[in-house]
N, C-alpha and C positions, 0 to 999 in steps of 0.2 A: 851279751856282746856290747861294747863300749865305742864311742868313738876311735878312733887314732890317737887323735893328737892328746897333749895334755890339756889341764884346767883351766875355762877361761871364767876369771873369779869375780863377783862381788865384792865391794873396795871390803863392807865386813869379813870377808875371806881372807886376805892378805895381810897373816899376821906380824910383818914383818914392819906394814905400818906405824905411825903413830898417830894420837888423835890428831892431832894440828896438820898431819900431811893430807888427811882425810877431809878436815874444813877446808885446806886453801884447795882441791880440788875440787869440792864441791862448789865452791863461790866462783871457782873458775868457768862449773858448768851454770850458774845462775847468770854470768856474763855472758855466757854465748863467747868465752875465749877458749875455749877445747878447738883445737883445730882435727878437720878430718877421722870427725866421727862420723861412723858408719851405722847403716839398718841393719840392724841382726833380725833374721829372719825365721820365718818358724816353717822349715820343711824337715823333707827324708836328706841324710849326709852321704855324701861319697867324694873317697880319695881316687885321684885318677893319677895314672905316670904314662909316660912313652919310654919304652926301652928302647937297646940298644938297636932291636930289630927292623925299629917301627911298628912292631906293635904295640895298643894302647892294654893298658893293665888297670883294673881296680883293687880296692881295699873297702871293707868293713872294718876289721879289727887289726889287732896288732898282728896275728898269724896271719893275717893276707898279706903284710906287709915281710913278713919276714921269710915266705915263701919265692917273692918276687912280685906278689901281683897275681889276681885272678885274670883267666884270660877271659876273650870274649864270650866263649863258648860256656864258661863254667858261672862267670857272671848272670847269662840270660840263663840259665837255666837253674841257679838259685832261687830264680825269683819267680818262677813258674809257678802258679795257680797260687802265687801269695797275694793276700789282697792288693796290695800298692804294686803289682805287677810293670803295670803301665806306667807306671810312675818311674821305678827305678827304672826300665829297661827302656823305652820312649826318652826321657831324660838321659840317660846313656847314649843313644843314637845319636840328640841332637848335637853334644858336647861334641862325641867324637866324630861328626860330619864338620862339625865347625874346626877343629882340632886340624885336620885333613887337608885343610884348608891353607895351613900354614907349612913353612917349608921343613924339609928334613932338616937342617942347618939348623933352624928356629926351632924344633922341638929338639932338637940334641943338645942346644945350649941352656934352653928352659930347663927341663926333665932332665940332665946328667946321667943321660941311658939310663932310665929308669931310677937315678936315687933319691928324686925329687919328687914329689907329688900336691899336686893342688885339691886343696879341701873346697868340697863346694857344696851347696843343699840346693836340692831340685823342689819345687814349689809346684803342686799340680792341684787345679782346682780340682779335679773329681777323688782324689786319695788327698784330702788337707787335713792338717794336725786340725789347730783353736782356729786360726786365721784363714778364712777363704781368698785365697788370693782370685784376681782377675781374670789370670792367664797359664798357660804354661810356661815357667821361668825358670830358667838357673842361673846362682848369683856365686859367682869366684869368690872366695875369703882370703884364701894366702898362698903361698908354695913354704912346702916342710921338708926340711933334710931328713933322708933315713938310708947315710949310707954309712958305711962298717967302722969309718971313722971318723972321731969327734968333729963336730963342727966348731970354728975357729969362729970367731967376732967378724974376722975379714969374709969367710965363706957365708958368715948370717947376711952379711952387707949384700953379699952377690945374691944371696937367695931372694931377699926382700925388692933388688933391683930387678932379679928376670922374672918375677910376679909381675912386677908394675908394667913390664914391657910386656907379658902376655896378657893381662890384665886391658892394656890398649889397643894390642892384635885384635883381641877376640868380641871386647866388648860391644853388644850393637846386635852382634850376630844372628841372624834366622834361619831357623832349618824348620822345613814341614815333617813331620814324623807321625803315620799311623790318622794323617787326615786332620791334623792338628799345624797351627806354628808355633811353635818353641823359638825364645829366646835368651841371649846367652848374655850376662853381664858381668863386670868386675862391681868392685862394692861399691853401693850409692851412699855420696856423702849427704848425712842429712844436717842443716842449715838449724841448730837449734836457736831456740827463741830464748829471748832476754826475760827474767824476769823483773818485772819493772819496778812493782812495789818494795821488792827486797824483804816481803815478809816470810816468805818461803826455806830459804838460806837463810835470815836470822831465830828463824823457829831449830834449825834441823841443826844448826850450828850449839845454839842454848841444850839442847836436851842430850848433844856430843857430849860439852863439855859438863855437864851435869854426871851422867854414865862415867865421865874416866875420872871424875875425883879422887879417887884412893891412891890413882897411880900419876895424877898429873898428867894435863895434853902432851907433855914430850915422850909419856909413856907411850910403848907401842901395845898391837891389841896383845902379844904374845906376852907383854911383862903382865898386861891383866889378866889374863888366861891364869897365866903361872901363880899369878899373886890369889887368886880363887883357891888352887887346886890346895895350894900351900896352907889354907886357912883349913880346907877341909882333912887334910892331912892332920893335923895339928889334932883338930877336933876327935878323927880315931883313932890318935896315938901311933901312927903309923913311922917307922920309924924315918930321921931323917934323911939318910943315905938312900934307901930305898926311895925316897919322894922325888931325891934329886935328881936319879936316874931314870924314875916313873914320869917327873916332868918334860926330861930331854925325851926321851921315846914321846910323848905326847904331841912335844912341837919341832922337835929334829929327828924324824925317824932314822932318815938314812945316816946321820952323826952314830946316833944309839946303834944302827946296825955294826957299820965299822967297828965300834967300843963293846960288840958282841953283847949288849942290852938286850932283853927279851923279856917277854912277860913268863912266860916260863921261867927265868933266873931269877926273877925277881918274886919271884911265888915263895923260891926254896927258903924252909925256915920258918914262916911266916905262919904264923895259926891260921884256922882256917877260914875265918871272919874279914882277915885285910888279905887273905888273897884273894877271896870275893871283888874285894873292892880295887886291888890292882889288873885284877881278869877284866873289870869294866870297864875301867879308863884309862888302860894299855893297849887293848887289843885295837886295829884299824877303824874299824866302822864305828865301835862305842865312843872312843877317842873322837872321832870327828861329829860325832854329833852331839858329845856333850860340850866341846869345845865349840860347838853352835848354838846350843843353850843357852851357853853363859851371856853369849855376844848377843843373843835376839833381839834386847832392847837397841843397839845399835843399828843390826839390820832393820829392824820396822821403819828408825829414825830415818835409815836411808831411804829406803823403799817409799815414805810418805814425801820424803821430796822430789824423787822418780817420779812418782807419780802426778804431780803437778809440773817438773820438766817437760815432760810428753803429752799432758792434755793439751790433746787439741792436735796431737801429730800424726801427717798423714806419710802413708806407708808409699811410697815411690809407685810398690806393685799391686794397689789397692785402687778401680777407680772413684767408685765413691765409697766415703771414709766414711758419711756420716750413717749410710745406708749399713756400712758390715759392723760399725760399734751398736747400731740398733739389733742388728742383730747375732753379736756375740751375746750383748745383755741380756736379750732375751734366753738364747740358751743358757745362759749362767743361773739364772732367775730359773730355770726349769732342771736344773743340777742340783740348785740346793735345795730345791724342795723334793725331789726325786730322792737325795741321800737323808735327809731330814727322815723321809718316810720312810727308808731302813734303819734310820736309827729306832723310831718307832715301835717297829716292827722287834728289836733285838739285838739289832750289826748298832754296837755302841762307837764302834772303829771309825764309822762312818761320820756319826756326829760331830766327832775327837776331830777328822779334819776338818771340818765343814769349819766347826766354831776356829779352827787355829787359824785357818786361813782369811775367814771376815773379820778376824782381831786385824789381821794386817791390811786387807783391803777397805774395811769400810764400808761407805758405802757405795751401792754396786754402779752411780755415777762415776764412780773414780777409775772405771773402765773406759777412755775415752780418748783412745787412738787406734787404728787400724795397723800399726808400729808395735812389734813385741818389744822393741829398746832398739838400744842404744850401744857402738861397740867403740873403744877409743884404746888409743896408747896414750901410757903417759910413765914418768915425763917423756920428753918424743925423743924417738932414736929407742928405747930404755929396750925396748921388746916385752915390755909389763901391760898385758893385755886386761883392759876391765869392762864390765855390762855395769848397766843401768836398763831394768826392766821395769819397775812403777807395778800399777795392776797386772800385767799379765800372766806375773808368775806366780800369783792366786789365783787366777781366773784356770789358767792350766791346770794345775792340780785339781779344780773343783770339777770344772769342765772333764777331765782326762778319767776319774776316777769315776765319775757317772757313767761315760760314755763304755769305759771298761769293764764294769756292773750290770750293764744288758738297758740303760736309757735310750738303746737306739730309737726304738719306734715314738718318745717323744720330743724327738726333733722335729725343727721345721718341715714339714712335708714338702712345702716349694723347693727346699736345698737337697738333694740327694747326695748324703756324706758316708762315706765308706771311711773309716775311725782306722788310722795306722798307728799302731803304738811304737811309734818308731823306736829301735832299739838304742840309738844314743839320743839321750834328754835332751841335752845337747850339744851341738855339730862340734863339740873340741873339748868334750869330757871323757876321761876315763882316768880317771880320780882313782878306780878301786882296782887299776892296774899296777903291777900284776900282785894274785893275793891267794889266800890260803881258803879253800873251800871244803868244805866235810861235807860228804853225800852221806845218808844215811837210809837207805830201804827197808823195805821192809811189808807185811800186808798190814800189820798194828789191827787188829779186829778183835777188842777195840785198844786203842794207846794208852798206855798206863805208868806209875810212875817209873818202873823200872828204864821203859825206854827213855820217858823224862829228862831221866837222869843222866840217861848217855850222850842224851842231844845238851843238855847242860855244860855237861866235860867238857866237849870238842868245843860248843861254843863260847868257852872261856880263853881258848886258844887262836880258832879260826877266826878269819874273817867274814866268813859267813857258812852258814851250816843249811843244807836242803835238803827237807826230809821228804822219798818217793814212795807214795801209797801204791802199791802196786794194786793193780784190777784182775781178779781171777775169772777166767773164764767159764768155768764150772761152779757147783753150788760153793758157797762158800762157808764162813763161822755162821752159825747161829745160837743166839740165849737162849736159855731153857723155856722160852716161852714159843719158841719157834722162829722168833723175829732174823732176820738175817743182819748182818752187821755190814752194811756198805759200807764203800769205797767215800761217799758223800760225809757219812757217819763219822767215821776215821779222822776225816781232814778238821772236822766240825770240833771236834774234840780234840783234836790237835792245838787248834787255835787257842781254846780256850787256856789248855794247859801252858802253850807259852807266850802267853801274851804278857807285853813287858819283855820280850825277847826279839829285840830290835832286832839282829842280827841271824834270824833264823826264817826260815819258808819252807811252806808246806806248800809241797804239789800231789795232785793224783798223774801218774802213770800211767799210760796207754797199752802197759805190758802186764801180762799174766803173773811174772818172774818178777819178784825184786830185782835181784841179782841182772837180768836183761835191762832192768830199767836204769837200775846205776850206769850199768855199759855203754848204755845209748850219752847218758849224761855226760858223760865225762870221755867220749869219745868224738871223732872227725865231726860230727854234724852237730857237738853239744855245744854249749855258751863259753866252754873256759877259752881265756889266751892263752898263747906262748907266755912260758915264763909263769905263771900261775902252779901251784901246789896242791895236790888233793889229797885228802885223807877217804878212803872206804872205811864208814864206820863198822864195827865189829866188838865184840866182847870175848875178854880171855876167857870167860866161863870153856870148858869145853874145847879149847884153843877154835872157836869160830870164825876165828881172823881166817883160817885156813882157806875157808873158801871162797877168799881172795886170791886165792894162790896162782900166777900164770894169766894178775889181773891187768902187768904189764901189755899185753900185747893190745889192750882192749883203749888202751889213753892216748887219745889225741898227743901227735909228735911236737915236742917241746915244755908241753905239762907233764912235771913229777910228779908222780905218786909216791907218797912217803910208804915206807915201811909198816903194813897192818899189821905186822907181829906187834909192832913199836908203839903203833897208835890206837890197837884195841884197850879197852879201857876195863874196867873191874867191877862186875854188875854189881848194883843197890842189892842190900837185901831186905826184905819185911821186916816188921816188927812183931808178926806173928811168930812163933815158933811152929816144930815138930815134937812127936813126942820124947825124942832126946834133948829137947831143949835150944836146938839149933834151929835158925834162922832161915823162915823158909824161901825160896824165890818168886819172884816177879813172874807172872804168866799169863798170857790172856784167856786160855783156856780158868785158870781159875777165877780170874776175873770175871769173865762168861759168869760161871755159877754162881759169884756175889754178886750179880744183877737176876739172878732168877729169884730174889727174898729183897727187892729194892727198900724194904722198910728198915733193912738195917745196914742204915747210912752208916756206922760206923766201919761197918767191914767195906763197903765200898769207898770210903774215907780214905782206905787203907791204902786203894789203889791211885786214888785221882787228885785226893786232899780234900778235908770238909769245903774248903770255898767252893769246890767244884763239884760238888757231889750234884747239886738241882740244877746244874746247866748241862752234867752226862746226862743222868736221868732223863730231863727234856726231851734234847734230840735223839735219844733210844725209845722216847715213846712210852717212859716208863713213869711218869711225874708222880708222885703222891700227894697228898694232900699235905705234909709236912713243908712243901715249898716256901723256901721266902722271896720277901718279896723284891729282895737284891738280886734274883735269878735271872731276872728276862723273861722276855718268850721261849715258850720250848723250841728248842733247836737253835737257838740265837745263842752270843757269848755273855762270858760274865764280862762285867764291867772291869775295867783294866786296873787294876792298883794302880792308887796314885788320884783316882776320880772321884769323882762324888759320893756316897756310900758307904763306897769300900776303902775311905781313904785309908793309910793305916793310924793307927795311936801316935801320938807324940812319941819319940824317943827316951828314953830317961838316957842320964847324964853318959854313963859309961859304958850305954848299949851303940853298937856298931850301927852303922846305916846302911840299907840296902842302896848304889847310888845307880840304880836303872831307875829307881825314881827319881829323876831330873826336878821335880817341880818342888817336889819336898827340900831336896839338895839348896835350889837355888833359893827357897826361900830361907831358908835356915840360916844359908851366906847373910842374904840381907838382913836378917834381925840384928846378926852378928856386926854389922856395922860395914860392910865391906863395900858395899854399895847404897847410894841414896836412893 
């Protein structure tokens, strides 16, 4: 579940940029000439409207918004015995006691009987994301059109006007709620600081203009984007019309949709080596993060000057600043040594961020404001919203990913923190709205390549693929040696199978049923939006699509379920044969009995692939003494292609590139000369 609104971006994000608009806004912000930037803040989000009734309505996602608004009653009881309980539902009172307050006249002109809604994040010291705030707080961000017809420049004008005038009603406010005061603000302008030496902005400014050489500062980042893909193109012979078409889907989706672009059109024809490579950097989420790759020396450049804008800035809602950066760093300092020691332990995943994130932060001094950032328009009037966040948005991710890995109990003891994973990152993303999702269930005891294979398909297609272990409640598969094959077992060996498979998630299921678990997913209480597409995975073997059959009635109102006749796929078959000669299938039952003879790795090879044979083995309990020493710990993952080890081989000249390996990719550009 995503925020509401749309993306609010990092200037590296807006590629629509050029280098030189990106300097002269930065030397804007080294002057302290940015007018009327604001404290972006770090809590739980909610959209609120007033309808035509008078009553107050909320929003999570885009289906609340398109239902009309959750009502009181459906609001609090959402959030019933969810940790941040208090938070959303206390938070909600005080808004709408203060809200109450103003006239029907004034919310009818604010709110447009309900098709306006104000974004806003509730800040509660006992449910706090990274940032302990003070008090209990919530901080007004905007009001947002979400009525049936387009909004006009002149209706943006009025909407941004009856913000500012509730903004000034409400701002101040105090309501007591549940023994507590909550208070209500519009956004606090922060007073940034000059940097005096001018070293800062001529460091970030040098290493810009170094980065866009290929393309010239009056290139934008989209013509560098393009000028990358283009070189790799080139490199696998890919042909040119397809590149041209694979570039526009890249960076003008919605163009490419209109002109019926698709990664699927663009597959047809195509041997099966550069569909590979157009499934990677067509599909949505691959797309944007290899188009983050490329930019990351950019972002760092920026983020290192964030971070020196903000040292030293104190947060409006923080009362002593020096007191909560001593001790964020403290916990941060107790993060990375926490995941360091699963890396340790196995979980290489863990490392992989740790180390990506202290490349960009440094060192952990550079934590050193009680201020997540910074929020600004520019140019002013434009409605081009941007952040500057410096350390925090390392700190988060190290901080967030420990805390979500079971670090509770080494927190500070004085602080008593109940960890919300709040479901939008942040208060005005939903970036992966609306998009294609592949559920795939299943018990997998144990997962093997045939399923592999299928989670592969879809995710060349989908925007993201989720695979549901389901939990049997009776006895379940066991190997020939008696061992039972959990549901923990399953997910473990999942992992390792697709790792390198950004776009893919394993969960275990709380249902018996695959089949009940899909249902639950993709149904009223699951995570998709309005507007969002789903595929039920399924295999033509047998027409098993079938018992999807009547899976309509089961999806959430507004998500399509594609067609499972259309979107079952075509099982892998072995390399083994039968005695006719024919090619036998995929089965976990047979796989079972190539783990009762674990010394022949070759026939278990069959199922999982040699890299993977001593990281199954492992967590099955079955290790042999043939292990290498590229395995891990038993039970842990293999290390990710692409890393240490397991790098792969250079390429020779006219062999294809796998391009999920990003690091390989970009370095390859660089030899090539594409960048300095």
């Amino acid at each position: 579940m995503g925020g509401v609104a749309g993306h609010m971006a990092h200037l590296s994000e807006d590629l629509s940029l050029t280098f030189n608009e990106i300097v002269s806004i930065l030397q804007k912000v080294a002057l302290a000439e940015i007018d009327n930037a604001t404290e972006k803040v770090d809590g739980q989000n909610l959209f609120l409207t007033v309808d035509s009734s008078g009553e107050i309505k909320t929003a999570r996602n885009s289906g609340d918004v398109k239902k009309g608004g959750m009502t009181t009653d459906e609001y609090i009881s959402k959030w019933k015995g969810h940790p941040a309980e208090n938070a959303f539902t206390n938070g909600f009172k005080a808004v709408s006691a203060a809200l109450r307050k103003l006239s029907p006249e004034e919310l009818e002109t604010i709110f447009a009987d309900g098709q306006r809604y104000v974004n806003m994040e509730i800040m509660y010291p006992n449910n706090p994301n990274i940032i302990l705030y003070s008090a209990p707080n919530i901080v007004l961000h905007g009001l947002q059109y979400f009525g049936d017809e387009d909004e006009t420049p002149e209706m943006r004008s009025e909407t941004k006007q009856k913000f500012t005038k509730l903004a000034s009603l409400i701002d101040g406010a105090s309501e007591q709620v549940g023994g507590e005061q909550w208070s209500v603000h519009g956004p606090k302008i922060v007073a940034l600081k000059k940097l005096a030496d001018g070293a800062a902005v001529e460091e970030v400014s040098r290493r810009i203009k170094s980065f866009a050489g290929p393309v010239g500062m009056d290139g934008s980042l989209s013509d560098y984007v393009e000028l990358v893909v283009r070189k790799y193109a080139d490199q696998v012979d890919l042909p040119r019309d397809v590149t041209d078409k694979l570039i526009l889907l890249m960076l003008n989706p919605d163009e490419a949709k209109e002109k019926g672009i698709s990664v699927v059109n663009l597959k047809k024809g195509l041997p099966k080596e550069l569909q590979s490579v157009v499934s990677k950097l067509g599909s949505k989420t691959n797309s944007r993060k290899y188009i983050s790759s490329v930019l990351q020396p950019l972002e760092v450049a920026i983020s290192d000057f964030a971070i020196e804008v903000l040292r030293g800035v104190k947060s409006f809602f923080v009362k002593d600043n020096d007191k909560e950066v001593d001790r964020m760093r403290k916990e941060l300092e107790q993060s990375i040594a926490y995941l360091k020691a699963l890396q340790s332990s196995g979980d290489e995943k863990m490392g992989e961020l740790v180390d990506k994130q202290l490349a960009k932060l440094g060192k952990i001094e550079n934590l050193a404001s009680s201020m997540e950032g910074v929020v600004f328009e520019y140019p002013p009037g434009s409605d081009k919203i941007y952040k500057l966040t410096g350390a925090f948005a390392m700190a988060n991710q190290i901080i967030g990913r420990a805390r979500r890995s079971g670090m509770q109990e080494d927190i500070d003891e004085e602080i008593e923190i109940d960890f919300v994973d709040d479901e939008s990152d942040d208060p005005v993303v939903d970036e992966d709205y609306p998009k294609t999702v592949a559920v795939v269930p299943g018990a997998f005891k144990p997962p093997h390549k045939g399923h592999l294979d299928m989670v592969r398909k879809y995710a060349a297609d989908a925007d993201e693929v989720v695979v549901l272990i389901s939990r049997p409640t009776k006895s379940g598969r066991k190997l020939p040696n008696g061992r039972e094959v959990s549901a923990e077992d399953s997910l473990k060996i999942w992992n390792a199978l697709t790792t390198g498979m950004s776009n893919v998630r394993v969960e275990i299921s709380t249902h018996a049923s695959p089949i009940n678990a899909a249902y639950e997913y993709v149904g009223d209480e699951g995570p998709l939006n309005v507007g969002d597409e789903v595929i039920l995975g399924a295999s033509k073997k047998d027409d098993d699509w079938k018992r999807w059959i009547g899976a309509e009635k089961y999806i959430k109102d507004g998500v399509k379920l594609k067609s499972p006749e259309q979107t079952a796929v075509k099982p892998t078959m072995r390399s083994k044969t039968d005695e006719n000669g024919d090619p036998l299938p995929y089965g976990a039952t047979a796989f079972r009995d190539a783990l009762g003879n674990p010394e022949n790795r070759a026939e278990i090879a069959d199922f999982v692939g040699k890299e993977n044979v001593d990281t199954v083995l492992g967590i099955l309990g079955l290790d042999t003494v043939e292990e290498t020493s590229g395995a891990g710990a038993a039970g842990g993952y293999a290390a990710p292609l692409g890393y240490g080890s397991a790098r792969p081989k250079k390429k020779k000249k006219n062999e294809y590139i796998d391009i999920s390996l990003i690091d390989e990719v970009i370095e390859l550009i660089m030899k090539r000369g594409i960048t300095k």
